[in-house]
GUNUDO-685585 format. One record per residue (C-alpha): x, y, z negated. Coordinates in Angstrom, 1 decimal. Layout:
<pts>
<pt><c1>X</c1><c2>Y</c2><c3>Z</c3></pt>
...
</pts>
This chain:
<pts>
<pt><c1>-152.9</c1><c2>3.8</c2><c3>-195.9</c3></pt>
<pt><c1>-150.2</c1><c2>2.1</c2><c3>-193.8</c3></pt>
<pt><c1>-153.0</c1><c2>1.1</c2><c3>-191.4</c3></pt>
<pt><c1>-153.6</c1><c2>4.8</c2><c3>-190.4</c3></pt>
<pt><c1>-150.2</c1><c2>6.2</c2><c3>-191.0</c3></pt>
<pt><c1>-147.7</c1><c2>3.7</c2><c3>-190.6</c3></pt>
<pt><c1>-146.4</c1><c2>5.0</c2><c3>-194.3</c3></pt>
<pt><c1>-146.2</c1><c2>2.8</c2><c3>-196.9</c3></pt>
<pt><c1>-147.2</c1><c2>4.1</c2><c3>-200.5</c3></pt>
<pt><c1>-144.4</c1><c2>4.7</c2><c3>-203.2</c3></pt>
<pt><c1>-144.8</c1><c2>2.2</c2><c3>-205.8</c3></pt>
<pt><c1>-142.8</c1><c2>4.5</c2><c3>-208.2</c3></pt>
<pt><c1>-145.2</c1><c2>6.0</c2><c3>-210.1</c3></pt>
<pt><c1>-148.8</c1><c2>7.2</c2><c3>-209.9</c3></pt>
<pt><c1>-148.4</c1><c2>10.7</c2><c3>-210.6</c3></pt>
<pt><c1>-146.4</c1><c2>10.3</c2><c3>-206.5</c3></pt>
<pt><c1>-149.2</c1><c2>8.6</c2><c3>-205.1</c3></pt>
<pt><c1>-151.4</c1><c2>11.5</c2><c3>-206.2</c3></pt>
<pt><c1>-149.3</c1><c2>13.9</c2><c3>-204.1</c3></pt>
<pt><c1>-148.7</c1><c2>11.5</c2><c3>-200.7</c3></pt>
<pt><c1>-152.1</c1><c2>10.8</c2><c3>-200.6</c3></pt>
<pt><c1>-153.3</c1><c2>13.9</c2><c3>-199.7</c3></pt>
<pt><c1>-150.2</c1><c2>14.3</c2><c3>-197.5</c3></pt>
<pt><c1>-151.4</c1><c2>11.1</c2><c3>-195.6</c3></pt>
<pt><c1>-154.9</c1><c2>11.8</c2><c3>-195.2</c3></pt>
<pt><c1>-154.4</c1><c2>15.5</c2><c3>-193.6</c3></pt>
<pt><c1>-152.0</c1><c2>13.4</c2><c3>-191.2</c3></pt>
<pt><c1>-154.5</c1><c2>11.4</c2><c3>-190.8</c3></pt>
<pt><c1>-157.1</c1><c2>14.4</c2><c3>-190.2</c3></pt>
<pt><c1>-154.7</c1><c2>16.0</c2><c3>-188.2</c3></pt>
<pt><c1>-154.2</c1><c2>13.2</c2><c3>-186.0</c3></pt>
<pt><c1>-158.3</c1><c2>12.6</c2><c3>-185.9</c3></pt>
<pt><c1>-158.5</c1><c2>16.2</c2><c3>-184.7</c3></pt>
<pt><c1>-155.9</c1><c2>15.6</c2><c3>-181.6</c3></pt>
<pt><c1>-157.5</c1><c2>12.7</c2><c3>-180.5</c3></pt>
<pt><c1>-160.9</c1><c2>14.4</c2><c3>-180.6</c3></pt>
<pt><c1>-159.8</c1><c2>17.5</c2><c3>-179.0</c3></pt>
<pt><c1>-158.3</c1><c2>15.3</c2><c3>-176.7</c3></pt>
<pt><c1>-161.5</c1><c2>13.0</c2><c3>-176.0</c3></pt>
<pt><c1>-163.5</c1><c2>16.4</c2><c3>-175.6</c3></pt>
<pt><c1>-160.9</c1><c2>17.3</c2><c3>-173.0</c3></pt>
<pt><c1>-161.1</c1><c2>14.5</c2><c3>-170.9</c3></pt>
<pt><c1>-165.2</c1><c2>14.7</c2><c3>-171.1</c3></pt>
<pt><c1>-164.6</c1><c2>17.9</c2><c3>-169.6</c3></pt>
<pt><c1>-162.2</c1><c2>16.8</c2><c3>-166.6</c3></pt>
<pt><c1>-164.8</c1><c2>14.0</c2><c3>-166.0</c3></pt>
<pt><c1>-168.1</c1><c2>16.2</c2><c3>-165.6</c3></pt>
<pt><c1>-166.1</c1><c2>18.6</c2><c3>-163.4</c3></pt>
<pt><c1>-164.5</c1><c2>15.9</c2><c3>-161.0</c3></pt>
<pt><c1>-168.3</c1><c2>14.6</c2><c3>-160.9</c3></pt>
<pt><c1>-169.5</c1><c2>18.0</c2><c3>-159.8</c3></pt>
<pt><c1>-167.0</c1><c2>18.2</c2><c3>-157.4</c3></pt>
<pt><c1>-168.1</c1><c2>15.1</c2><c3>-156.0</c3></pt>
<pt><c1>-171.5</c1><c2>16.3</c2><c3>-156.2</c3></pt>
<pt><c1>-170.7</c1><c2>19.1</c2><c3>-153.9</c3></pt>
<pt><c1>-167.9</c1><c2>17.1</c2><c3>-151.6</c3></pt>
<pt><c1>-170.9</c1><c2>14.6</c2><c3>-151.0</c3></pt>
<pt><c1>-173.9</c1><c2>17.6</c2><c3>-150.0</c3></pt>
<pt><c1>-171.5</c1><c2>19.6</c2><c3>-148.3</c3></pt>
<pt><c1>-170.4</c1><c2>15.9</c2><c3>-145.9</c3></pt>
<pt><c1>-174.3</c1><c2>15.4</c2><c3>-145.9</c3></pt>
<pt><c1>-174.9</c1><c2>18.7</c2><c3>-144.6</c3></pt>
<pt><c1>-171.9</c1><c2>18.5</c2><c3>-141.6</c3></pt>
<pt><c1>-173.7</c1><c2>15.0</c2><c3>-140.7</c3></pt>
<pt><c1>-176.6</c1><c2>16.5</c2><c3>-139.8</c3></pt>
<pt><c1>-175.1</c1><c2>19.5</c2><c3>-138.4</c3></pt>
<pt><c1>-173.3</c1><c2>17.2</c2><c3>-136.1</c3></pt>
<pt><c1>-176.6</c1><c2>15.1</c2><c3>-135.4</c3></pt>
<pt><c1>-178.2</c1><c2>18.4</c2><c3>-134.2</c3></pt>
<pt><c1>-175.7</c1><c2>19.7</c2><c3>-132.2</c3></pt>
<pt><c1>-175.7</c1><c2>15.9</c2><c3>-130.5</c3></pt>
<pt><c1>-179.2</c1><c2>16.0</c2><c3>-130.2</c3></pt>
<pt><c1>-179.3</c1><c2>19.4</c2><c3>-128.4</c3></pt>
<pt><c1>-177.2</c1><c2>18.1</c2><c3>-125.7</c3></pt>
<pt><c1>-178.6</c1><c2>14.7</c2><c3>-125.2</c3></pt>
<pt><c1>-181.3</c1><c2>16.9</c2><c3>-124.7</c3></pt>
<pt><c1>-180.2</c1><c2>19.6</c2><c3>-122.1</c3></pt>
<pt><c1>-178.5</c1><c2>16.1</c2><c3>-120.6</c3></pt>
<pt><c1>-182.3</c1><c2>14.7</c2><c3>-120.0</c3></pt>
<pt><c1>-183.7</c1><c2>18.0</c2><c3>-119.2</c3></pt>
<pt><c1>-180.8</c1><c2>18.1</c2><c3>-116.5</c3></pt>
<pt><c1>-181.2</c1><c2>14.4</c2><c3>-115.2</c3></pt>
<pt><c1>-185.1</c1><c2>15.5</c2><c3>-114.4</c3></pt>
<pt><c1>-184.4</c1><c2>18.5</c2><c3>-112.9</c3></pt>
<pt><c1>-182.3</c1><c2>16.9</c2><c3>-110.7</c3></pt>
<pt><c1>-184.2</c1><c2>14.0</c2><c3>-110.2</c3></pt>
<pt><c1>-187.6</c1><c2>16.3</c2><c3>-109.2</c3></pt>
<pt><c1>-185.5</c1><c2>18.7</c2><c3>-107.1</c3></pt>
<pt><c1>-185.0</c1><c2>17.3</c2><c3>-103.6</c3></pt>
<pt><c1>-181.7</c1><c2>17.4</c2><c3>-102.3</c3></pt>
<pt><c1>-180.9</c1><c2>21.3</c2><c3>-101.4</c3></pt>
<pt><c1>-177.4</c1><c2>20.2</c2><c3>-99.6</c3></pt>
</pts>
């Protein structure tokens, strides 16, 4: 019992040991319970912060290739400029 609750057990009499023992083991329970709750907690926070990340990570992908087309697009109207010019003679 001292393991779990740090108590050590009267050596008085046995008729005290029936009544600590229960005392100790719904410490004990009580304890289990808070570290459970506690674990469950935690499992919690973790599967949200990886859903966040989940949604951090496709929203980034997403501006990427946002970005990429809007790049594109000009490059584009850039070539489509530089051959226009190119197959244009010289107005001035």
């Amino acid at each position: 019992m001292k393991q779990f609750t740090g108590q050590d057990l009267a050596q008085s009499s046995p008729s005290s040991n029936n009544v600590e023992i229960p005392m100790m083991l719904s410490q004990v329970l009580a304890q289990q319970q808070l570290i459970i709750n506690s674990q469950q907690a935690l499992d919690q926070r973790l599967a949200n912060l990886e859903n966040n990340a989940t949604h951090q990570f496709t929203n980034l992908v997403q501006q990427v290739q946002s970005i990429k087309s809007i790049r594109l697009s000009q490059e584009k109207k850039q070539i489509d400029f530089n051959l226009q010019s190119e197959n244009e003679p010289n107005k001035y």
